[in-house]
N, CA, C and O atoms as a MOPAC input file, in Angstrom:
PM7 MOZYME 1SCF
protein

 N    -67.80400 1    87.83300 1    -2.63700 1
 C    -67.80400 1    87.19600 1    -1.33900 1
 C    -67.02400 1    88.09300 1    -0.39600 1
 O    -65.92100 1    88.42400 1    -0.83000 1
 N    -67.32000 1    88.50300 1     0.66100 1
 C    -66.97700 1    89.06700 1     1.95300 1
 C    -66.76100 1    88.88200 1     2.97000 1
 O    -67.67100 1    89.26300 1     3.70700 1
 N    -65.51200 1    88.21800 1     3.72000 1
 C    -65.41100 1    88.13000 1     4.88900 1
 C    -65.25900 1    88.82900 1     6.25900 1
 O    -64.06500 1    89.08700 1     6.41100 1
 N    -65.98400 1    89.23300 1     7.30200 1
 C    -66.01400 1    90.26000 1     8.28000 1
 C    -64.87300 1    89.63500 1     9.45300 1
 O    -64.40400 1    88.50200 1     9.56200 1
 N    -64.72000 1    90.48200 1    10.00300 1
 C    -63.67900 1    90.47400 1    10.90300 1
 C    -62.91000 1    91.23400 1    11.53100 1
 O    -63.18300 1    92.43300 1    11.59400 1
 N    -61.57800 1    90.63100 1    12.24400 1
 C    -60.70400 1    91.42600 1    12.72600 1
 C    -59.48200 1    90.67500 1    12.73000 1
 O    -59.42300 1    89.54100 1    13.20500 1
 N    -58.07800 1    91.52800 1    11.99200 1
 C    -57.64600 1    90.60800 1    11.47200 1
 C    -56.79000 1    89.57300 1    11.72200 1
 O    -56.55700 1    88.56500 1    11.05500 1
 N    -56.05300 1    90.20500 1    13.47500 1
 C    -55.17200 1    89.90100 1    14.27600 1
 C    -55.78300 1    88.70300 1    15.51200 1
 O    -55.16600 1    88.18000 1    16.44000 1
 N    -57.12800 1    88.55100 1    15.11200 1
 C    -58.28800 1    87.32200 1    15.55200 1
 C    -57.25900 1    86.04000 1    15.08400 1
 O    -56.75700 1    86.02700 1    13.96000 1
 N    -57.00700 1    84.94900 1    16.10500 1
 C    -56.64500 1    83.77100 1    15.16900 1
 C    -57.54800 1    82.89500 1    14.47900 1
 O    -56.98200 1    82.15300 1    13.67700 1
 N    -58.79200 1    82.77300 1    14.56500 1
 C    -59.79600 1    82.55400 1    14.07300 1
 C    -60.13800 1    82.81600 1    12.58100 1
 O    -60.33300 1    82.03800 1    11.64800 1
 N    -60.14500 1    84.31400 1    12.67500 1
 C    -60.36700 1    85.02300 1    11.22300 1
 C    -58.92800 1    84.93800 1    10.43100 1
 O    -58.90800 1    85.24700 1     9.23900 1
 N    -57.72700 1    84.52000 1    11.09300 1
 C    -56.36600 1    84.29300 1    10.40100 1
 C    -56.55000 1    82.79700 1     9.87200 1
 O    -55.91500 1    82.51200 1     8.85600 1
 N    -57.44700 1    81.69400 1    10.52100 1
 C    -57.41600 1    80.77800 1    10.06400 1
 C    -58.59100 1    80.29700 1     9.01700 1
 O    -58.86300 1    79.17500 1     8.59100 1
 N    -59.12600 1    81.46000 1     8.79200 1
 C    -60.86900 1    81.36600 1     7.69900 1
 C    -59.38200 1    81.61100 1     6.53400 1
 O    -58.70800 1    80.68300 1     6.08700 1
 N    -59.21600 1    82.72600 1     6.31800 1
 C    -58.15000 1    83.26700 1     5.33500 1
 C    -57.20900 1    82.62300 1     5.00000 1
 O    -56.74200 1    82.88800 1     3.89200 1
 N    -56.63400 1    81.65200 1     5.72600 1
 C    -55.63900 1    80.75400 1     4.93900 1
 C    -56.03900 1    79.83100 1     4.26700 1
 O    -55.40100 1    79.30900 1     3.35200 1
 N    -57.53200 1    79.40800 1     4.77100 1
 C    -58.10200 1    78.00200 1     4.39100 1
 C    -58.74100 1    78.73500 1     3.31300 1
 O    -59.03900 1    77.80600 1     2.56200 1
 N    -59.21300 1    79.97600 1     2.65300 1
 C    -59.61500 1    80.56000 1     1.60100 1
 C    -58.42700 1    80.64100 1     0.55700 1
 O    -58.42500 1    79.93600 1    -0.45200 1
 N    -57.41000 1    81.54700 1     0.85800 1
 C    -56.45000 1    81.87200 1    -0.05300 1
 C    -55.22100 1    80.33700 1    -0.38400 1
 O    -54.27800 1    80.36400 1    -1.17400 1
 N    -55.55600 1    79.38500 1     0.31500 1
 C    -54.65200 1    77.99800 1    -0.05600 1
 C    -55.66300 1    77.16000 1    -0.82400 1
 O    -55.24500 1    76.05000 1    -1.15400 1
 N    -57.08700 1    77.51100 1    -1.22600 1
 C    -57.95100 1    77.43000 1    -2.36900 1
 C    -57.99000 1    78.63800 1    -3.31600 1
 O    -58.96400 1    78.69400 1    -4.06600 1
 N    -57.34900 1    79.31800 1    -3.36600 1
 C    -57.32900 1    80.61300 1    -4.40500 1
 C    -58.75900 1    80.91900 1    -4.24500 1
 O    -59.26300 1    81.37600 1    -5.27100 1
 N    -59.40100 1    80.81800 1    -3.43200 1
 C    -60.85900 1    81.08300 1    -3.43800 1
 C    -60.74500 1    82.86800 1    -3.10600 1
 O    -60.19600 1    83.29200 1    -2.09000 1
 N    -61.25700 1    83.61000 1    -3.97500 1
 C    -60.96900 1    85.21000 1    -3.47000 1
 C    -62.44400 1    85.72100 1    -3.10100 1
 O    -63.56000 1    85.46000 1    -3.55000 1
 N    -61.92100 1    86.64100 1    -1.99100 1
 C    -63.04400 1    87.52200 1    -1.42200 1
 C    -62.23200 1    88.77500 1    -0.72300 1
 O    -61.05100 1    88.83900 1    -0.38200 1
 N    -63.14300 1    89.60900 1    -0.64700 1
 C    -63.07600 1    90.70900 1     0.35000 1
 C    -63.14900 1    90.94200 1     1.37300 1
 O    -64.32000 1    90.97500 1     1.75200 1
 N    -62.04200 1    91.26000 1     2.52200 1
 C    -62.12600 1    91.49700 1     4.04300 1
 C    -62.71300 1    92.74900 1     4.16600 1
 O    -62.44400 1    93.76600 1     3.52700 1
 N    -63.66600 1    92.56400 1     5.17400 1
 C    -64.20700 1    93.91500 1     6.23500 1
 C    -63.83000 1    93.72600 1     7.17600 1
 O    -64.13200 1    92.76300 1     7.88100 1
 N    -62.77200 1    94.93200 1     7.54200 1
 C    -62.05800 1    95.06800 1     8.88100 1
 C    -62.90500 1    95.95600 1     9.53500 1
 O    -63.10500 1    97.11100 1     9.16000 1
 N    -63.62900 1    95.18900 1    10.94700 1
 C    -64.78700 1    95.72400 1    11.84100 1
 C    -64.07500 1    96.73700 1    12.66300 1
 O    -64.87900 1    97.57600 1    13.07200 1
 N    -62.58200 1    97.01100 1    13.14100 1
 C    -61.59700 1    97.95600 1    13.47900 1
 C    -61.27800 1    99.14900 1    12.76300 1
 O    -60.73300 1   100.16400 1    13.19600 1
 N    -61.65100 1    98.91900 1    11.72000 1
 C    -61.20300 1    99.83400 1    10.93800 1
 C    -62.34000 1   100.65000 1     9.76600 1
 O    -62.45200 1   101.81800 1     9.39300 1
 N    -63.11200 1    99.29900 1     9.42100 1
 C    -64.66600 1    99.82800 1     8.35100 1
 C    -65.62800 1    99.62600 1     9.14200 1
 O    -66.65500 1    99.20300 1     8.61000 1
 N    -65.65100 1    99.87600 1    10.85100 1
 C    -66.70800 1    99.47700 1    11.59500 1
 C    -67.80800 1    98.46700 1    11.43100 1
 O    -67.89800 1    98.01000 1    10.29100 1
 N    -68.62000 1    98.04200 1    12.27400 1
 C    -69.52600 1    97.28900 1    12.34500 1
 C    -70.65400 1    97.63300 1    11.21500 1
 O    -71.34200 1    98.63900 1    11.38600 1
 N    -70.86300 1    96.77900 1    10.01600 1
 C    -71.93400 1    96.94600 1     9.32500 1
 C    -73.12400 1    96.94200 1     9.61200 1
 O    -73.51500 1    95.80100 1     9.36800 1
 N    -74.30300 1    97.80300 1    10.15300 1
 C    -75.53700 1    97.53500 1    10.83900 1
 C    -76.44000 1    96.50900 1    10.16300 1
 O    -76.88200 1    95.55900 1    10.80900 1
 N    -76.69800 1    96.67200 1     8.98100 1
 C    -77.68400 1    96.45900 1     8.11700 1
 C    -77.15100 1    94.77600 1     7.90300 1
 O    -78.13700 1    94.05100 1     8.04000 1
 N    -76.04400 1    94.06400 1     7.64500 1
 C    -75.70000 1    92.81300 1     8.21100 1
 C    -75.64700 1    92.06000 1     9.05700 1
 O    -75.53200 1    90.84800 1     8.88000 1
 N    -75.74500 1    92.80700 1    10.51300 1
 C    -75.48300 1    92.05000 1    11.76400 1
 C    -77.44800 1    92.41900 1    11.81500 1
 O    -77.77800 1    91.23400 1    11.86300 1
 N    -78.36400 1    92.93400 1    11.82800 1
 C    -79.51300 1    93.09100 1    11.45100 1
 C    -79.71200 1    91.75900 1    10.46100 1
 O    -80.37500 1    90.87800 1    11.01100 1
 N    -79.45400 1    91.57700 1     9.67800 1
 C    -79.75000 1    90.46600 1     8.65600 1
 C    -79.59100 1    89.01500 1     9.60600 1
 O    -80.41900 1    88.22900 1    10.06800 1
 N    -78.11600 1    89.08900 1     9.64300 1
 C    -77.91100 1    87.73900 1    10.69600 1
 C    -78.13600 1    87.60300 1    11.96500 1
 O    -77.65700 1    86.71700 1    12.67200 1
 N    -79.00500 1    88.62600 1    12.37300 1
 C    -80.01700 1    88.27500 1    13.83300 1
 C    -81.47600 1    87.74000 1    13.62200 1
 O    -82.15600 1    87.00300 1    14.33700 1
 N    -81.73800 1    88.32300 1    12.45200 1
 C    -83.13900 1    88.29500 1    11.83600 1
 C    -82.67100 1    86.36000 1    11.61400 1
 O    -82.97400 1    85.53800 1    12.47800 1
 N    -82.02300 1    86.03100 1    10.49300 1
 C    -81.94800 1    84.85100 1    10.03100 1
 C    -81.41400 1    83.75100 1    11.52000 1
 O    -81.99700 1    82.75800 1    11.95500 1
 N    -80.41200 1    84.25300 1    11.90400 1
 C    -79.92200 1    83.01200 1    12.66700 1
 C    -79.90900 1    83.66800 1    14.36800 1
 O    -78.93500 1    83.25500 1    14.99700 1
 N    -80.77600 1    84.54700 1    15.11200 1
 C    -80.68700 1    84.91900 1    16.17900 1
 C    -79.74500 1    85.69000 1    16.29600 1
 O    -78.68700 1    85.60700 1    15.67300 1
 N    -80.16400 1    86.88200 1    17.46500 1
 C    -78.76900 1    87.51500 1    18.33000 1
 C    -77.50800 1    86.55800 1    18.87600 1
 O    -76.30100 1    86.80100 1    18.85200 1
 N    -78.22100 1    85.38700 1    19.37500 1
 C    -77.77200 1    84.52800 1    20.12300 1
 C    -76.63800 1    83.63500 1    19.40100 1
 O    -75.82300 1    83.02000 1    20.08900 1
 N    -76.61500 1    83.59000 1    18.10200 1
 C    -75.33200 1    82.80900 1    17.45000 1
 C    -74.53300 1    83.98600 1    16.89800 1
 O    -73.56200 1    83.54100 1    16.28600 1
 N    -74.56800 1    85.17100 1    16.88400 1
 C    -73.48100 1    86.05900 1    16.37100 1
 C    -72.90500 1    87.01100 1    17.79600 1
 O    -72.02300 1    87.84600 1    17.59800 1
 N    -73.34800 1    86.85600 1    18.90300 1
 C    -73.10000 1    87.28800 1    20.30400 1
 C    -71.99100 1    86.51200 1    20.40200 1
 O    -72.42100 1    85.38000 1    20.17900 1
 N    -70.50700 1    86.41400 1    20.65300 1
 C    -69.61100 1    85.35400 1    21.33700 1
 C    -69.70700 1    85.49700 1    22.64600 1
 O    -68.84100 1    86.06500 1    23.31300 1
 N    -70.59000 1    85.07900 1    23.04400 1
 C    -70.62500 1    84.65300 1    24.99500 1
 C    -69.55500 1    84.09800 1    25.25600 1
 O    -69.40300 1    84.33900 1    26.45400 1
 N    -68.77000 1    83.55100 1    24.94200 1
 C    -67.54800 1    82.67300 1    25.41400 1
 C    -66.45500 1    83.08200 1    25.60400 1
 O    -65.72600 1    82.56400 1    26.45000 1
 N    -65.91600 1    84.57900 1    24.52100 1
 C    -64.98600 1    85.16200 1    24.31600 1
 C    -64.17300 1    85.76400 1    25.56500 1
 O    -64.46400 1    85.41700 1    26.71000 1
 N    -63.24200 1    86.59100 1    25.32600 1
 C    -62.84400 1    87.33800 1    26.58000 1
 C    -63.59400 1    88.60900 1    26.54000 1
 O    -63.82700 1    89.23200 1    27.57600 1
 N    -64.01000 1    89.04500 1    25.28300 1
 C    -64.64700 1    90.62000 1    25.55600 1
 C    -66.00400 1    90.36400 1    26.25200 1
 O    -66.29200 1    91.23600 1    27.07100 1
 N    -66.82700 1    89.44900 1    26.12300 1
 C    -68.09100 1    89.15500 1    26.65600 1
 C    -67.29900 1    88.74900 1    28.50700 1
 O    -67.70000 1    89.19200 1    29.58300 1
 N    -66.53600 1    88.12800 1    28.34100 1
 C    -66.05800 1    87.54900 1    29.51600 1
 C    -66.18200 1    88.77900 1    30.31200 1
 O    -66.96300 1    88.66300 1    31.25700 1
 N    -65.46700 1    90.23600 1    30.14700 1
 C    -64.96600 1    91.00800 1    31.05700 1
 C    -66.21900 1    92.00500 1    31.34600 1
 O    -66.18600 1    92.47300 1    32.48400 1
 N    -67.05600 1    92.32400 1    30.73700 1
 C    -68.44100 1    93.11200 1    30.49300 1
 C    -68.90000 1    92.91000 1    32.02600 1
 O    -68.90700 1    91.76000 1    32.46400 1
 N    -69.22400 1    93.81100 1    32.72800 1
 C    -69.94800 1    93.59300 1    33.79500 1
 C    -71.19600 1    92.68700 1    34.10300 1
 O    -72.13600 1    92.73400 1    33.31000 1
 N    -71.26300 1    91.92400 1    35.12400 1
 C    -72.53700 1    91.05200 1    35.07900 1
 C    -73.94000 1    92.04000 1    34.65800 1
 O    -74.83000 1    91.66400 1    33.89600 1
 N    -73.89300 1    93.23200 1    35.27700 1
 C    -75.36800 1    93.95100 1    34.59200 1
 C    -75.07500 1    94.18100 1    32.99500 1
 O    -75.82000 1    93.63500 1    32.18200 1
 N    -74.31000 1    94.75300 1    32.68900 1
 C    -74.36300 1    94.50600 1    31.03800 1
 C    -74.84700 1    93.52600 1    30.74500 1
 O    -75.98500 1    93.46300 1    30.27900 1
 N    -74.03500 1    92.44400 1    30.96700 1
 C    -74.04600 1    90.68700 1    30.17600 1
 C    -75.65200 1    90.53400 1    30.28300 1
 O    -76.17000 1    90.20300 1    29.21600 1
 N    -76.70500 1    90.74700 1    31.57900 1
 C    -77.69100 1    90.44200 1    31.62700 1
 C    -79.00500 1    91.29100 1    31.13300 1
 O    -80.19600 1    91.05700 1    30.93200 1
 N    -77.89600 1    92.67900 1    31.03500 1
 C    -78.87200 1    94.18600 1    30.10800 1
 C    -78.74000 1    93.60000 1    28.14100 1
 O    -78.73500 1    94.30200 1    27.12900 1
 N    -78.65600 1    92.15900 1    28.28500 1
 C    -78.47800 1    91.88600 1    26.48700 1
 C    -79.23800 1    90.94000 1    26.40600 1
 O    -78.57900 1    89.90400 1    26.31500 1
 N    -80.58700 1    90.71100 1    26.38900 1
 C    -82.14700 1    89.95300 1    25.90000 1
 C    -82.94500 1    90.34400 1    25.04200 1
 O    -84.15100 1    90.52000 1    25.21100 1
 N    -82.27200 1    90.52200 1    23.97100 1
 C    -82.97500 1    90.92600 1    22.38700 1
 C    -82.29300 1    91.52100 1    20.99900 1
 O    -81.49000 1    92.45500 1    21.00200 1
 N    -82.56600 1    91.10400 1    20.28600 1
 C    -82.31200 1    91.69900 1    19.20800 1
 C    -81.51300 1    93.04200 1    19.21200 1
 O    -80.32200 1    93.24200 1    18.97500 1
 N    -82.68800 1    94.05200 1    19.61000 1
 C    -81.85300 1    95.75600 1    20.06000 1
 C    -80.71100 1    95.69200 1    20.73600 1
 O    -79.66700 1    95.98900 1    20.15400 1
 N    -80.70000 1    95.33100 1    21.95300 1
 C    -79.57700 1    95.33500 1    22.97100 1
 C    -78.21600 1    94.79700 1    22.21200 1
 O    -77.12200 1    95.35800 1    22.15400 1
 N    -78.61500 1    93.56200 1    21.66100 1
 C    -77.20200 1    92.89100 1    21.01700 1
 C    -76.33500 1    93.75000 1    20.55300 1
 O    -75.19800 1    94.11500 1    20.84900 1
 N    -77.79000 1    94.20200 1    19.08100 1
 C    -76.95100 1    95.24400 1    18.05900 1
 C    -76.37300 1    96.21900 1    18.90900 1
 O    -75.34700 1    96.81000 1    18.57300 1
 N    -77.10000 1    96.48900 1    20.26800 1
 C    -76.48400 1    98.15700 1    20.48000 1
 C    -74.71100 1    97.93600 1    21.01700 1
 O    -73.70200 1    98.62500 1    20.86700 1
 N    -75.03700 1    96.40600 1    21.79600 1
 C    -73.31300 1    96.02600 1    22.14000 1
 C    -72.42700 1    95.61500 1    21.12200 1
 O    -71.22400 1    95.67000 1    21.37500 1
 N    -72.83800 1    95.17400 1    19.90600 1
 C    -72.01100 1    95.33700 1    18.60900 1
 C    -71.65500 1    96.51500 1    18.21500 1
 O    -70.45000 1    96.73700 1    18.33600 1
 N    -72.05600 1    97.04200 1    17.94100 1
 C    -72.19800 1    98.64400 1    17.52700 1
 C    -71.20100 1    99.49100 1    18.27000 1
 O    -70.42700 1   100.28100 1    17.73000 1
 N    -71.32900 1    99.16000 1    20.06200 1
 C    -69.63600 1    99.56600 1    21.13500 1
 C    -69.05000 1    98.93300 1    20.81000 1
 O    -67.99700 1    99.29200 1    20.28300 1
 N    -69.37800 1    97.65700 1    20.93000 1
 C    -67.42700 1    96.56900 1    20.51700 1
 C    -67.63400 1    95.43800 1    19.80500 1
 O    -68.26500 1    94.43800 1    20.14800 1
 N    -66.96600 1    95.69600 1    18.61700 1
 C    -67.05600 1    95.02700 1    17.49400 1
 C    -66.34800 1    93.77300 1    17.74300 1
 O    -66.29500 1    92.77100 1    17.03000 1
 N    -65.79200 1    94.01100 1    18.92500 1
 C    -64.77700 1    92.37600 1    19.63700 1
 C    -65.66900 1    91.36600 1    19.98900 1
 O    -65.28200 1    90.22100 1    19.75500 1
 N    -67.12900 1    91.55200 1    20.65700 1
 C    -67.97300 1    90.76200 1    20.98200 1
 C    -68.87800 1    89.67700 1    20.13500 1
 O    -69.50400 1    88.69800 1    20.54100 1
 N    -68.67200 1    90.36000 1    18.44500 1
 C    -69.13700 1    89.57100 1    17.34800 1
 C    -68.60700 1    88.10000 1    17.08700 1
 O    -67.39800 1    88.09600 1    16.85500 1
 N    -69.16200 1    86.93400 1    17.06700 1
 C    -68.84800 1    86.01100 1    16.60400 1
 C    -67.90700 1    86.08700 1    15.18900 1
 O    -68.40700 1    86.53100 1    14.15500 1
 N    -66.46700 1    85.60100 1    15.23800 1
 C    -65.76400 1    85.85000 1    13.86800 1
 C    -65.17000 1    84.29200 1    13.43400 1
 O    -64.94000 1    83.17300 1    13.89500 1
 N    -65.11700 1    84.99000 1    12.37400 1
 C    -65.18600 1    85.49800 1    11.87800 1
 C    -66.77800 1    85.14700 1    10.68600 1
 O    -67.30500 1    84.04700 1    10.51300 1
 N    -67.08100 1    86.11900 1    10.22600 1
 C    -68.48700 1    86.12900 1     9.33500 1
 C    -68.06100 1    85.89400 1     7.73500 1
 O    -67.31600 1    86.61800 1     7.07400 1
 N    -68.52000 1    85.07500 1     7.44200 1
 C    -68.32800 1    85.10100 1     5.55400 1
 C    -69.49900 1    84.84500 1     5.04500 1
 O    -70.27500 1    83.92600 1     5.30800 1
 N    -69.64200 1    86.21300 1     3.86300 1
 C    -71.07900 1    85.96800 1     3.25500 1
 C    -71.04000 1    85.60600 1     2.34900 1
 O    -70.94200 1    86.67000 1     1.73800 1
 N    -71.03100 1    84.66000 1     1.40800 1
 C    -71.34400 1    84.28500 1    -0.25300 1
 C    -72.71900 1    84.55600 1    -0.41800 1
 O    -73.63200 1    83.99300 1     0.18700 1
 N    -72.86000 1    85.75500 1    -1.56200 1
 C    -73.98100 1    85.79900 1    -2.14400 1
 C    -75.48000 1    85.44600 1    -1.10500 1
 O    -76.41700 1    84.78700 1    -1.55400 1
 N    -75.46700 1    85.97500 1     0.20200 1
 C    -76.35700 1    86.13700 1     1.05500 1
 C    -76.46500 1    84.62400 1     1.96800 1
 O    -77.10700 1    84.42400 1     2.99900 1
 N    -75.78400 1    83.87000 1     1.35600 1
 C    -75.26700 1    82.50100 1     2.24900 1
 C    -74.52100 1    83.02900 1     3.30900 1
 O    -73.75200 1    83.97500 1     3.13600 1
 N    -74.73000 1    82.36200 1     4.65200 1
 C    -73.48700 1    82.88500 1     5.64600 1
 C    -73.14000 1    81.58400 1     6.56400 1
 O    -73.79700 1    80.59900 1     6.90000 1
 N    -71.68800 1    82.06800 1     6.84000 1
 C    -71.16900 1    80.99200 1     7.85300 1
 C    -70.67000 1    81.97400 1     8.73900 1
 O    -70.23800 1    83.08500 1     8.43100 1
 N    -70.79200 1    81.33700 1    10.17300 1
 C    -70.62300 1    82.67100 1    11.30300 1
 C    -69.52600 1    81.98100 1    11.99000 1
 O    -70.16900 1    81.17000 1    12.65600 1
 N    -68.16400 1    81.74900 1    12.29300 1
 C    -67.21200 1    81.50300 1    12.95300 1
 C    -66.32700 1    80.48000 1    11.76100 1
 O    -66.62900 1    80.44900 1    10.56800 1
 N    -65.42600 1    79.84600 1    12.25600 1
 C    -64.93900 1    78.56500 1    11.26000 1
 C    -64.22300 1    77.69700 1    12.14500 1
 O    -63.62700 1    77.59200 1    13.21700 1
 N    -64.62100 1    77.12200 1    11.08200 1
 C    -63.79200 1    75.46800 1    10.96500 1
 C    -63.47900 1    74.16100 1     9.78700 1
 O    -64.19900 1    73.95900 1     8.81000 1
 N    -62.67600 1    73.63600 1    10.01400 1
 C    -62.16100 1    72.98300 1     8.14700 1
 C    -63.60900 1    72.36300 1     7.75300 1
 O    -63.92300 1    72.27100 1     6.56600 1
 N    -64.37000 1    71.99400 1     8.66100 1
 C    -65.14600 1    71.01000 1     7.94500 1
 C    -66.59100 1    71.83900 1     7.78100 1
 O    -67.56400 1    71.29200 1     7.26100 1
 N    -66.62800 1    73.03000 1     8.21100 1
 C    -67.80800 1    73.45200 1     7.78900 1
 C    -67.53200 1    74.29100 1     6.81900 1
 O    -68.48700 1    74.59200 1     6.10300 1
 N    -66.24900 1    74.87900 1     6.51700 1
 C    -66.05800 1    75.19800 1     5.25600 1
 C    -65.97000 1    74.91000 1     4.07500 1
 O    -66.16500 1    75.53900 1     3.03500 1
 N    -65.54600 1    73.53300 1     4.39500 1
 C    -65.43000 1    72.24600 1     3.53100 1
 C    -67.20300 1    71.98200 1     2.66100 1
 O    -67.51700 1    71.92400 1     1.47300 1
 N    -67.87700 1    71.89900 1     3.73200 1
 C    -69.08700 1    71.88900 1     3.14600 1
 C    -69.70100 1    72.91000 1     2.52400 1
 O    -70.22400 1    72.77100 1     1.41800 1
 N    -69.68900 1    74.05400 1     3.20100 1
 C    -70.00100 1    75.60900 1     2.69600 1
 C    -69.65300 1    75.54800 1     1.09300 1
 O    -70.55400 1    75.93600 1     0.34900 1
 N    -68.43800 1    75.10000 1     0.49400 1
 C    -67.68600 1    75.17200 1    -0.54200 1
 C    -68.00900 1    73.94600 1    -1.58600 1
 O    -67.60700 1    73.93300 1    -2.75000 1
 N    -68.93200 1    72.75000 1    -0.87400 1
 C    -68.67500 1    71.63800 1    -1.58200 1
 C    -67.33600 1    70.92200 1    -1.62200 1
 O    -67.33600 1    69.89200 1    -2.29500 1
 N    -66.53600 1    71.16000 1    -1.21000 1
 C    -65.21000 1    70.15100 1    -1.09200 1
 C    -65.37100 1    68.79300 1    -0.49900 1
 O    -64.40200 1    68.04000 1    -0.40600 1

């Protein structure tokens, strides 16, 4: 199991506690540091849209110029603004065995896990 991210995210600080206070173990990918995986963020556009792994809400989407924000209507474009800033990805990502959950929260982890 693999969780993507960044690690100083409070988001992705709060996937990881709610993992490791279940001894549940996995592997971090630090998107800062082991860059953006193509061939995954490709997978989870294909399965669940550009549009749920894009954080529109964030501050990095926030500050992007209005022609950027509106130069991003497809698949390509997304990946190509993932690919510059790995800040714009919905986080944090956890894959079990090709299962994925794209951000968190107790109760969808809760389910993810069967708890």
């Amino acid at each position: 199991m693999k969780l993507y991210g960044i690690p100083n995210c409070s988001t992705v600080k709060k996937a990881r506690a709610w993992l490791e206070e279940r001894d549940i173990p996995y592997e971090f990918h630090d998107y800062k540091k082991q860059g953006v995986p193509a061939d995954l963020m490709e997978t989870l556009c294909t399965l669940l849209g550009w549009e749920s792994i894009v954080n529109r809400s964030g501050q990095t989407w926030r500050k992007l110029s209005d022609e950027r924000k509106a130069s991003i209507t497809d698949t390509s474009s997304a990946l190509e603004l993932m690919r510059e800033n790995a800040s714009v990805i919905k986080r944090p990502i956890l894959d079990r065995d090709g299962q994925y959950q794209v951000g968190f929260s107790d109760e969808n982890y809760a389910a993810f896990f069967g708890e």
